[in-house]
KELUM-797969 format. One line per field, with one value per residue: residue number from 1; x, y, z of N, C-alpha, C in turn. Coordinates in pm, 1 decimal. Atoms other than C-alpha are relative to their C-alpha. Layout:
BEGIN
lovex <- c(NUM:...)
n.xx <- c(X:...)
n.yy <- c(Y:...)
n.zz <- c(Z:...)
ca.xx <- c(X:...)
ca.yy <- c(Y:...)
ca.zz <- c(Z:...)
c.xx <- c(X:...)
c.yy <- c(Y:...)
c.zz <- c(Z:...)
This chain:
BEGIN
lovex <- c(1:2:3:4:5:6:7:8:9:10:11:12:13:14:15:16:17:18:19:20:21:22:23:24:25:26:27:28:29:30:31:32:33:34:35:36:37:38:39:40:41:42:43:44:45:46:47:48:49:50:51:52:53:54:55:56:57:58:59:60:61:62:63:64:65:66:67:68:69:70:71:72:73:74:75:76:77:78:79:80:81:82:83:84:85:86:87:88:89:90:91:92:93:94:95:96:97:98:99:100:101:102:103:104:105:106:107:108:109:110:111:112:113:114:115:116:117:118:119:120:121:122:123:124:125:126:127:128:129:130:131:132:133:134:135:136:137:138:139:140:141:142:143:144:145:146:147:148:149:150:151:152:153:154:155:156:157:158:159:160:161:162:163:164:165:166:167:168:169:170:171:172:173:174:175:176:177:178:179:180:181:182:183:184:185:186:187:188:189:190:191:192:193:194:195:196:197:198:199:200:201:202:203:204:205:206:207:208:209:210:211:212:213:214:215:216:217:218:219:220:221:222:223:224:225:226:227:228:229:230:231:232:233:234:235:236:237:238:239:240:241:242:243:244)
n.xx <- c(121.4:32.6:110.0:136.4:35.5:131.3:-80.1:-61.3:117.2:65.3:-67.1:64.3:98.0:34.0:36.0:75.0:-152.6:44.0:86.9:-73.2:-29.4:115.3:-22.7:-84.9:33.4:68.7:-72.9:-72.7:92.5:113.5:-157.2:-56.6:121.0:41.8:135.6:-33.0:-106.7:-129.1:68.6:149.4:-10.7:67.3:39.9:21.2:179.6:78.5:-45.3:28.2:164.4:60.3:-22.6:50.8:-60.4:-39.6:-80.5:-90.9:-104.9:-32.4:-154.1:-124.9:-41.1:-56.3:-132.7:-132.1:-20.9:-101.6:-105.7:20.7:-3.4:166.8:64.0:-92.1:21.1:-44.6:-24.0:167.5:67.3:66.9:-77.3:50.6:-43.0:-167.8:13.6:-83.6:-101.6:-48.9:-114.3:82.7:37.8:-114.0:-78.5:77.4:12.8:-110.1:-27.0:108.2:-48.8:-130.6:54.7:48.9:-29.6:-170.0:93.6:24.1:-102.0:45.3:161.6:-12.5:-26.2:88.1:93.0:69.4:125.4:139.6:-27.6:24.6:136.7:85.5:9.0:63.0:168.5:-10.9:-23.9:123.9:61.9:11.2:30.4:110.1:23.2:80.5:10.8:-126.2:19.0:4.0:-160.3:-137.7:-20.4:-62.0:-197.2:-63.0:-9.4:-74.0:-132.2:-7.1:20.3:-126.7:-69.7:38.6:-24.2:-123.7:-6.0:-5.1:125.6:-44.9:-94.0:155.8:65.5:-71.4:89.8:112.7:-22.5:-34.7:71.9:105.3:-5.3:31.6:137.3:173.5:-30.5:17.9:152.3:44.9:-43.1:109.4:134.2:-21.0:-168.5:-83.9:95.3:-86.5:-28.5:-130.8:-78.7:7.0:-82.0:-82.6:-71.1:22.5:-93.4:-98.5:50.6:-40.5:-147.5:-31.5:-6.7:-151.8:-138.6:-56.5:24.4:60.5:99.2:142.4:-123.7:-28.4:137.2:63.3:-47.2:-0.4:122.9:13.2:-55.6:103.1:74.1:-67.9:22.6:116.7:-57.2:-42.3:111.7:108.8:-15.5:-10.7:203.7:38.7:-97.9:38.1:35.0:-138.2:-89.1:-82.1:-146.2:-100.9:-89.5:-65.2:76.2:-54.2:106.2:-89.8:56.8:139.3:-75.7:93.6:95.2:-108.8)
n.yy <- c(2.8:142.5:-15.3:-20.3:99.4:37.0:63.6:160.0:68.7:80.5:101.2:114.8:2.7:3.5:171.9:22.3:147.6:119.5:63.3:4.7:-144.3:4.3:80.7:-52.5:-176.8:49.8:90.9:-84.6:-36.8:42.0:39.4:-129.2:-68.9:64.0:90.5:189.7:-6.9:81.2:172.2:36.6:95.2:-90.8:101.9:-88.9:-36.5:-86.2:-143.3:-7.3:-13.3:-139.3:-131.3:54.7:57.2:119.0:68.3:23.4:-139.1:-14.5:52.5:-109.3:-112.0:66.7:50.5:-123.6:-30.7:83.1:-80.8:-61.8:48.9:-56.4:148.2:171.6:130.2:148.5:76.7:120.3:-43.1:-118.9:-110.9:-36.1:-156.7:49.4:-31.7:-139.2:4.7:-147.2:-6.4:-102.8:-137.0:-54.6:-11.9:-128.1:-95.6:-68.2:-46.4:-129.5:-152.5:-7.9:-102.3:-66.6:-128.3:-55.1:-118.4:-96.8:-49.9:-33.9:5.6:-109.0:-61.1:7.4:-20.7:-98.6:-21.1:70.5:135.5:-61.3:-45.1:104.3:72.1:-75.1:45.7:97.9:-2.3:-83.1:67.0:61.9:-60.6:76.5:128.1:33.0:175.5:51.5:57.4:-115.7:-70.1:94.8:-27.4:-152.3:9.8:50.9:-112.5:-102.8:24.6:8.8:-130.0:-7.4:49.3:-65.7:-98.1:-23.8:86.7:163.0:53.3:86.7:26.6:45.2:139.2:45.7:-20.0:55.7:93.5:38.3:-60.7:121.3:40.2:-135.3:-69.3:87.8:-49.4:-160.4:-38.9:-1.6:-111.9:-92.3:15.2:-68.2:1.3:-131.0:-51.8:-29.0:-155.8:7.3:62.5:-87.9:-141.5:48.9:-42.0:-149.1:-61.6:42.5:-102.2:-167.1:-47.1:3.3:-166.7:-133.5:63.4:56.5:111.4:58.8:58.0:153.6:144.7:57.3:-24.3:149.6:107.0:13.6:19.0:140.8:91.1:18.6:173.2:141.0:6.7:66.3:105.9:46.2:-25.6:128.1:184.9:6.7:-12.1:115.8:76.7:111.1:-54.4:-21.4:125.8:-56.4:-15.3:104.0:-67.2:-102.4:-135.1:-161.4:-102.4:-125.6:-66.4:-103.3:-75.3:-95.8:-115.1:-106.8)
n.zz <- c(-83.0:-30.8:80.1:-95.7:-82.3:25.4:80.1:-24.2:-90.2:130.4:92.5:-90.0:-16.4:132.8:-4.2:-87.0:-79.7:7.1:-86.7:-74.8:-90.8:-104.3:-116.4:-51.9:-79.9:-106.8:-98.3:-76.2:-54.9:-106.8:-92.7:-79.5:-85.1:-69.5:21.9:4.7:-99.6:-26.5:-4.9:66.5:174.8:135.3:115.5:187.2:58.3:-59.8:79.6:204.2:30.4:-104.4:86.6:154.6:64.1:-39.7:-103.6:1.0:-53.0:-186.9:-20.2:49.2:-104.3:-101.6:-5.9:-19.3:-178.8:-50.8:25.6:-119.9:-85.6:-96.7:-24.4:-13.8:83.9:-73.5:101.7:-28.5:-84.3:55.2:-16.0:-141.1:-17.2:-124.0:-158.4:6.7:-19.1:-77.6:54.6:158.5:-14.7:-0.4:65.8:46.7:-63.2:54.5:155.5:-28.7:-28.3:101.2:159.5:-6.5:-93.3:124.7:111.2:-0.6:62.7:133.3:-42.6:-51.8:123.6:102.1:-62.3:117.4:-88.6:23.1:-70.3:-142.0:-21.4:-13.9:-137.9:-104.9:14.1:-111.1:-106.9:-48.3:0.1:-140.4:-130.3:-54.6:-30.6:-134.2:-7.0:13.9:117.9:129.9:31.9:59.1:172.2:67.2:-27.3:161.3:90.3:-1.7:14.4:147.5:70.8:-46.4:89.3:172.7:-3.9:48.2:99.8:-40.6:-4.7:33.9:-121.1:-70.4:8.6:-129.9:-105.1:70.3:-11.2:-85.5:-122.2:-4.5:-111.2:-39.0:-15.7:-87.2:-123.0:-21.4:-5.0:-135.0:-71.6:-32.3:-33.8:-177.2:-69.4:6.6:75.9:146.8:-62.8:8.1:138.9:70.4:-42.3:44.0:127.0:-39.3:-76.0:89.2:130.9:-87.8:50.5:128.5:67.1:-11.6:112.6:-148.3:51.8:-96.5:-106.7:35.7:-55.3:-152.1:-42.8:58.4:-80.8:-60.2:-3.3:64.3:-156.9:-99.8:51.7:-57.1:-124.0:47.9:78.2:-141.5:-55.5:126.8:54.8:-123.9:-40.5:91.5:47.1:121.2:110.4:47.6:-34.0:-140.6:62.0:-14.8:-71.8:-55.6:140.6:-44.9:111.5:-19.5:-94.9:-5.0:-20.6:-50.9:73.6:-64.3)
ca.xx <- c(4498.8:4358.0:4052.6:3682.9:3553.1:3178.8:3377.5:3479.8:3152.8:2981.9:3213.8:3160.3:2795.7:2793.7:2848.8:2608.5:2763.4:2746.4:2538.6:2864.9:2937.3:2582.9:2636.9:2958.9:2851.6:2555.0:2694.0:2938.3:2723.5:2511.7:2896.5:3022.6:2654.8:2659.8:2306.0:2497.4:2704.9:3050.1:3000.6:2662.7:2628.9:2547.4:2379.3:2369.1:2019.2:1870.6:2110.9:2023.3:1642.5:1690.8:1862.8:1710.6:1992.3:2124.0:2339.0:2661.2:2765.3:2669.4:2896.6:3184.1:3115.7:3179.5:3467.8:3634.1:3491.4:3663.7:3981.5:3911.4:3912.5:3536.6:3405.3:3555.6:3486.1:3471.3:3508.1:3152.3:3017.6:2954.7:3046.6:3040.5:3096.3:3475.2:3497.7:3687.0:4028.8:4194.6:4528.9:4340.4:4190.6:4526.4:4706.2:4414.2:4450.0:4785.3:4768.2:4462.3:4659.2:4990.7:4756.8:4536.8:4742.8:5046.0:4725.7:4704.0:4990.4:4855.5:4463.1:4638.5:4775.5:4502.8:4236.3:3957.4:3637.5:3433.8:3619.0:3568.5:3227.4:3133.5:3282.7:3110.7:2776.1:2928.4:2998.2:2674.4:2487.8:2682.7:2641.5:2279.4:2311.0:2141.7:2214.9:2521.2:2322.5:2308.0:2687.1:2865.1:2808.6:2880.9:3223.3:3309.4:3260.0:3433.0:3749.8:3685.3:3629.3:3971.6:4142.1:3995.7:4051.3:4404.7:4387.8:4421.3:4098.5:4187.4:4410.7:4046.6:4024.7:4356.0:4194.4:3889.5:4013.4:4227.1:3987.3:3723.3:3767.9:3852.6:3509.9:3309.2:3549.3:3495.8:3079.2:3069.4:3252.6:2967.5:2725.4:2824.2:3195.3:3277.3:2975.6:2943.2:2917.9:3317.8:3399.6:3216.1:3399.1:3703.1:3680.5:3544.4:3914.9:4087.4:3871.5:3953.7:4326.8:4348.4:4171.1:4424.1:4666.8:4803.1:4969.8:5076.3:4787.3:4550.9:4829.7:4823.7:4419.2:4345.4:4623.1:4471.8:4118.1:4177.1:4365.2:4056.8:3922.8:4233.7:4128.6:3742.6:3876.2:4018.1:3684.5:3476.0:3682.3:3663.2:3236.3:3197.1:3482.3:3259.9:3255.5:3658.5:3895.1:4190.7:4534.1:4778.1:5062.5:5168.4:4969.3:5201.6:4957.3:5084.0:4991.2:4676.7:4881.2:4793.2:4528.6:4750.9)
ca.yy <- c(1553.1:1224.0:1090.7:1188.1:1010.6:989.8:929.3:585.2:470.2:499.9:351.2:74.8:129.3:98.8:-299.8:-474.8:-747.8:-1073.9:-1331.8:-1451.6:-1116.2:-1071.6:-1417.4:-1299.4:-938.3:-1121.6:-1404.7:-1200.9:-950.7:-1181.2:-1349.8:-982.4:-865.3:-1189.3:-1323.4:-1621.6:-1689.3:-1854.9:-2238.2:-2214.9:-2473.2:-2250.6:-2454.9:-2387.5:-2460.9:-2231.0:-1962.8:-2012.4:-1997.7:-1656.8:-1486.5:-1612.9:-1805.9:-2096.7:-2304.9:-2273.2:-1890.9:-1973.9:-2227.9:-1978.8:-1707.8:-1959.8:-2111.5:-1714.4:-1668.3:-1989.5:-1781.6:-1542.3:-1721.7:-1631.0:-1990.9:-2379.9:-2612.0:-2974.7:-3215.8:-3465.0:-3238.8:-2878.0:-2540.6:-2361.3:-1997.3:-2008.1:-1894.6:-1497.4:-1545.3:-1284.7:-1370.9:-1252.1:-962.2:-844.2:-913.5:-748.8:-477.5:-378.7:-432.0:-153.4:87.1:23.9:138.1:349.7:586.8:599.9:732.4:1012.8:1175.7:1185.5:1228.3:1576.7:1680.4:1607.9:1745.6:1996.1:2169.1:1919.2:1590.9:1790.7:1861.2:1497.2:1326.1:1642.4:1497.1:1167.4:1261.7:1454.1:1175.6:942.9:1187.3:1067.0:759.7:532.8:213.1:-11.0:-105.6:238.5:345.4:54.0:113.4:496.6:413.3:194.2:496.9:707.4:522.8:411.4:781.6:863.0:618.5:761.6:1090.6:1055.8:821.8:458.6:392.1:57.2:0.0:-58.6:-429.8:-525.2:-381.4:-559.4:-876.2:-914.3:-739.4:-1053.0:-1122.9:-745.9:-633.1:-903.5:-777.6:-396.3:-478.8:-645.1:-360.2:-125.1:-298.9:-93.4:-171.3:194.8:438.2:502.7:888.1:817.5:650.0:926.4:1191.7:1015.1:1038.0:1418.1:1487.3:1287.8:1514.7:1859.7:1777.5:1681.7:1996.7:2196.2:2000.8:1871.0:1574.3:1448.3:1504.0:1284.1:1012.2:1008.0:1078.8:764.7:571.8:595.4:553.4:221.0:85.3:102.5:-255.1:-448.1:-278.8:-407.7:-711.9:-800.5:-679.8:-881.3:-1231.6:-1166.9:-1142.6:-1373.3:-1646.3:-1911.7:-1666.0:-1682.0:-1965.5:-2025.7:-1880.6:-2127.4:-1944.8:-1629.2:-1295.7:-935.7:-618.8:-295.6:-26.0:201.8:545.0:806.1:1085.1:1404.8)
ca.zz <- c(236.9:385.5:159.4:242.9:500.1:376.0:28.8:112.9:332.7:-26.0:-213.1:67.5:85.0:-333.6:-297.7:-144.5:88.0:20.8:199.0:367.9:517.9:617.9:819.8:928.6:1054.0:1224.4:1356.6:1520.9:1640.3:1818.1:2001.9:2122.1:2255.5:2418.5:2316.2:2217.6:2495.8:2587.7:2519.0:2339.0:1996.7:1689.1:1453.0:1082.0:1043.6:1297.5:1156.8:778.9:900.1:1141.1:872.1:559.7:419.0:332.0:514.3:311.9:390.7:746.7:723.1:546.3:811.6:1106.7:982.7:938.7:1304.8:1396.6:1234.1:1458.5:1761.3:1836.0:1757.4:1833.2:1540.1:1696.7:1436.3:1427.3:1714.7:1574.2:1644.8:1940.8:2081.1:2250.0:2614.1:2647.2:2617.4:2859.2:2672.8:2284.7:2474.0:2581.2:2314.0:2075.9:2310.1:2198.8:1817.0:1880.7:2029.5:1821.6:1485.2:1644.4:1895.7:1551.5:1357.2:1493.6:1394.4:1028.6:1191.8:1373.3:1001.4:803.2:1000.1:842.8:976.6:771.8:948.4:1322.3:1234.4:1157.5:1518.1:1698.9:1535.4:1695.0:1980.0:2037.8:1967.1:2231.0:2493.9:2462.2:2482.5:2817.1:2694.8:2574.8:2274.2:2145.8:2214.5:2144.2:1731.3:1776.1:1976.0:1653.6:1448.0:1628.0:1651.0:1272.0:1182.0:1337.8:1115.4:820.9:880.7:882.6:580.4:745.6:665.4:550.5:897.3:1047.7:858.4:1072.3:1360.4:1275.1:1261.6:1559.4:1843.1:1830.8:2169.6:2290.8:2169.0:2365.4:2685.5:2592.2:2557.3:2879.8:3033.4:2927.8:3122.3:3465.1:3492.6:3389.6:3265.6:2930.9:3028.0:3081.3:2768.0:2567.6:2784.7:2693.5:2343.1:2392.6:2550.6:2234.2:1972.0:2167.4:2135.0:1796.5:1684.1:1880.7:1688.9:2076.8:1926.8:2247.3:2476.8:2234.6:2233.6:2603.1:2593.3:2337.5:2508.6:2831.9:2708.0:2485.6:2823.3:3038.0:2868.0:3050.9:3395.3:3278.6:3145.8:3564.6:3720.1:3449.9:3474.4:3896.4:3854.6:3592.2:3585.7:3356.7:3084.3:3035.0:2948.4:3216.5:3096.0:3025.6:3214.4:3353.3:3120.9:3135.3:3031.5:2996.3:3240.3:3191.2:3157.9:3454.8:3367.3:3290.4)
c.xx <- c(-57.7:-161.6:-90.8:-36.1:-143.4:46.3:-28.7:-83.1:-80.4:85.2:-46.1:-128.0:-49.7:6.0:-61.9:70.4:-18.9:-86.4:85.2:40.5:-109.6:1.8:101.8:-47.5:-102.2:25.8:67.4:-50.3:-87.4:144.2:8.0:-108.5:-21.7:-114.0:35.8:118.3:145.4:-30.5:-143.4:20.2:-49.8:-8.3:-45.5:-103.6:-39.7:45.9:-23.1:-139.0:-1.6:53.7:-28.0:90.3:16.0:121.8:170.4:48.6:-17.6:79.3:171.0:2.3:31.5:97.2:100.1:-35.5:91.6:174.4:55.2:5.7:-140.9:-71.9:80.7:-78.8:26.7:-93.8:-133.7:-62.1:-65.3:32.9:-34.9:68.7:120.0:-72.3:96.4:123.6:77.8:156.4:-4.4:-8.0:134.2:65.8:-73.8:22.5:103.0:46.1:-80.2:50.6:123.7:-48.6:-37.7:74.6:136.7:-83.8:-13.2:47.4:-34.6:-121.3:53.8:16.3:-100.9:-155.1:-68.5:-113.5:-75.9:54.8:-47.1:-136.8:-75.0:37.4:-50.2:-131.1:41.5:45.2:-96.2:-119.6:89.4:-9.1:-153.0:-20.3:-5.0:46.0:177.8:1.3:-6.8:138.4:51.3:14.9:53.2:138.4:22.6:35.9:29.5:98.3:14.8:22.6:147.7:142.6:-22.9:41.9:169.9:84.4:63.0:-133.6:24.4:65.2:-105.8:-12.3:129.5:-55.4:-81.6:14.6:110.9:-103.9:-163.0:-24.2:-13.7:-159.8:-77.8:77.6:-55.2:-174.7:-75.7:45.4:-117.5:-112.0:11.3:89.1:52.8:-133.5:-1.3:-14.6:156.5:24.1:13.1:51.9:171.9:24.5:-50.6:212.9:52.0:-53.1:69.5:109.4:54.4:-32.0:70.1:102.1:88.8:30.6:19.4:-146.4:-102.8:76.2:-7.0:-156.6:-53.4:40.3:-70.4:-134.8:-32.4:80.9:-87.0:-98.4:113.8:-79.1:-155.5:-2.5:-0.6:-162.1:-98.3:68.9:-46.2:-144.7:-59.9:95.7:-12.9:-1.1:173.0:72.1:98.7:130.6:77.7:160.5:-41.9:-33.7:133.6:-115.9:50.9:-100.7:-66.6:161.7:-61.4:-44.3:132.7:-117.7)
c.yy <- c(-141.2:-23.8:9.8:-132.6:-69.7:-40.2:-179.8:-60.8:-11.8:-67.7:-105.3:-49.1:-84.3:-160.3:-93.8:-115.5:-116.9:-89.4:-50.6:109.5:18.0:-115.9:34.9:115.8:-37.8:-58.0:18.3:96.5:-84.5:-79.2:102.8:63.6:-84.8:-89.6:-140.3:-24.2:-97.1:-154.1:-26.5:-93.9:124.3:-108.1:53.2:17.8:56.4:131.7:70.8:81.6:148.3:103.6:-21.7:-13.8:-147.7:-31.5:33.6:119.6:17.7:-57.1:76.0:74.8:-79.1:-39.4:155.3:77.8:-93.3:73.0:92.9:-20.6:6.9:-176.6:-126.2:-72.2:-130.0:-86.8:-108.4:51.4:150.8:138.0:77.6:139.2:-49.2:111.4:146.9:-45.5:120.8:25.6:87.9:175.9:94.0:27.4:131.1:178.8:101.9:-6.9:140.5:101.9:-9.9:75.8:113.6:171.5:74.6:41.9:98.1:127.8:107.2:93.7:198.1:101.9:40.3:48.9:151.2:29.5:-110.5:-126.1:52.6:0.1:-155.2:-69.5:131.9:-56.0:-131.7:3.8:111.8:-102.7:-115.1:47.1:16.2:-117.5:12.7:-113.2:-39.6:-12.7:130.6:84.6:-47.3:40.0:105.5:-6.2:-85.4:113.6:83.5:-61.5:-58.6:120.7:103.1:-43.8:41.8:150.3:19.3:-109.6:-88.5:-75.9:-165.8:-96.4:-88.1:-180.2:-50.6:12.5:-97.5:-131.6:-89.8:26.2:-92.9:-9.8:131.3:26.0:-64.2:43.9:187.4:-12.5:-36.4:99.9:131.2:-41.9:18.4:-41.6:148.1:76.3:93.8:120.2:42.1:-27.5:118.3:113.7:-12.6:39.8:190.3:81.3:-32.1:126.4:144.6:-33.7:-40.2:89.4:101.4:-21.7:-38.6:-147.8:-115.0:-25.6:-84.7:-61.2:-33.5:-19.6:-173.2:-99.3:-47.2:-87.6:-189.8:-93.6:-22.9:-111.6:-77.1:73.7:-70.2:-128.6:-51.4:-7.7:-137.4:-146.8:6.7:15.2:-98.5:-108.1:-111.2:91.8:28.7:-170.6:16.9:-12.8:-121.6:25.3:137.7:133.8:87.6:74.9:120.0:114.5:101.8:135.3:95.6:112.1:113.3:109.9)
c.zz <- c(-1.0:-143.4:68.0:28.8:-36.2:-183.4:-28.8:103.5:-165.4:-69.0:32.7:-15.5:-180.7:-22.7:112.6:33.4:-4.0:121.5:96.2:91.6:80.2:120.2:77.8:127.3:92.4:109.6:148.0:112.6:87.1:142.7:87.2:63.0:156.9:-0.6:-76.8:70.4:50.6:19.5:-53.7:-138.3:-94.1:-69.8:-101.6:26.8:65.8:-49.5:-96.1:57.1:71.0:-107.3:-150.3:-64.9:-13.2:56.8:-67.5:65.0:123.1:33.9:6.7:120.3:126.6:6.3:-14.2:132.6:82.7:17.8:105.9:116.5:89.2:-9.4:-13.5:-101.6:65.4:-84.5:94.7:178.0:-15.4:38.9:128.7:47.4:114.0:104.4:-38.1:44.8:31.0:-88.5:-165.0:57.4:14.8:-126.6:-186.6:-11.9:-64.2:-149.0:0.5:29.5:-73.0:-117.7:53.9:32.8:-170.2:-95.3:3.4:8.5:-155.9:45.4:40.9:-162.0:-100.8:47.2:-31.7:84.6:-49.1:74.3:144.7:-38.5:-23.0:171.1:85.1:-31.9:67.2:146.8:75.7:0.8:108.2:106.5:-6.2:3.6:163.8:-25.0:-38.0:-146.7:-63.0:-6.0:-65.8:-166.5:-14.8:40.5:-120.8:-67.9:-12.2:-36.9:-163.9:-74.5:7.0:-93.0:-141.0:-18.6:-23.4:-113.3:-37.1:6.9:-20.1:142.3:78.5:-32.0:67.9:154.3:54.2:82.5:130.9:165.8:32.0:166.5:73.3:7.0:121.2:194.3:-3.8:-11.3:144.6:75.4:-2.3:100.7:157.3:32.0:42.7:-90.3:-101.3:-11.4:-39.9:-124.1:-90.0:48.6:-55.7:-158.5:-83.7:14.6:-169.0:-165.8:30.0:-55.4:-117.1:-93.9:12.8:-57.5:145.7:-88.4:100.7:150.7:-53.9:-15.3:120.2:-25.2:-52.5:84.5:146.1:-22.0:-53.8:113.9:95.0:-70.2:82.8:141.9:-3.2:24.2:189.0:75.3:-73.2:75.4:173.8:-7.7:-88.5:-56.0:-108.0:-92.1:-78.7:-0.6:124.4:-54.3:21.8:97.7:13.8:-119.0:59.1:-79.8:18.5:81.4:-63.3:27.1:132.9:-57.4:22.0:73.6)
């Protein structure tokens, strides 16, 4: 049996996160919302002072966003939020569904009234959501809660760390590309057939659902082209599956 899911959030919860993480988790957060936008300077010292630190772990968390590909370091000029790389988002796209959709294999096996009964409380609470700012965290937590359940909890900090770019394409996509009504109906369909134990129709259901960020992704760079770099050659993306 996979390990408990609320388990391993305290464990988590039981160390408090360093001051680098807090810059990190901020930092970040303010990149993928957008309120610091493609080509903006981040400067330590306004950072240290908004989140009551000092300057070095703002430093640390920029240089493992740099890592990331979310911010440009430019040597005796300062750091700066990179532009959406459609080539990241893609490629993101498909480490995301390589872990995710081969999780749920285990996720169908290991599956219990008390794991079903926590994503029905998430997924009762995004079918009120109105906004972007109040889904976007609960879609995390579903597709985090997913990986845990079939006990890849862990799988999540790969995840994590490649989807930098993804997220900031999947947050502009909430903002009336595709309404987040859909999304949360979406992962409505992927819960249903993993309780029936359907192992392919939530394989096709996730697959289709974590594919509707590249059709986003096209719409987005075609309404907002300053907010993307410009591919160096020739992208391939793999095709959105059709609804069965």
């Amino acid at each position: 049996m996979a390990p408990s899911l609320w388990g391993e959030q305290a464990a988590t919860a039981a160390r408090p996160p360093s001051n680098r993480e807090l810059a990190y988790e901020h930092i970040r957060e303010l990149i993928v919302t957008g309120e610091e936008a493609p080509g903006a300077l981040l400067s330590e010292n306004d950072l240290a002072l908004r989140l009551d630190l000092s300057r070095t772990p703002v430093r640390e968390a920029l240089l493992l966003l740099a890592q990331e590909g979310l911010v440009e370091v430019r040597p005796q000029r300062g750091s700066y939020v990179s532009l959406i790389d459609p080539g990241m988002v893609r490629q993101a796209q498909f480490v995301r569904e390589a872990i995710e959709v081969a999780s749920l294999e285990a996720c169908v096996e290991n599956w219990t009234p008390e794991g079903g009964a926590h994503i029905d409380e998430l997924l009762d609470a995004q079918d009120a959501c109105t906004t972007r700012e109040e889904f976007y965290p609960l879609d995390e937590r579903f597709h985090r809660a997913l990986l845990s359940i079939a006990g890849h909890a862990s799988a999540w900090t790969a995840v994590q760390s490649a989807k930098g770019h993804l997220d900031r394409a999947r947050y502009l996509g909430l903002s009336g590309y595709r309404a987040i009504s859909e999304y949360a109906a979406d992962h409505r369909r992927v819960h249903e057939a993993v309780a029936a134990g359907d192992l392919a129709a939530a394989q096709g259901e996730l697959r289709a659902h974590l594919r509707f960020v590249l059709d986003d992704l096209d719409r987005i760079q075609a309404a907002r082209p300053e907010l993307f770099s410009i591919p160096a050659g020739p992208e391939r993306r793999p095709a959105r599956p059709a609804r069965r």
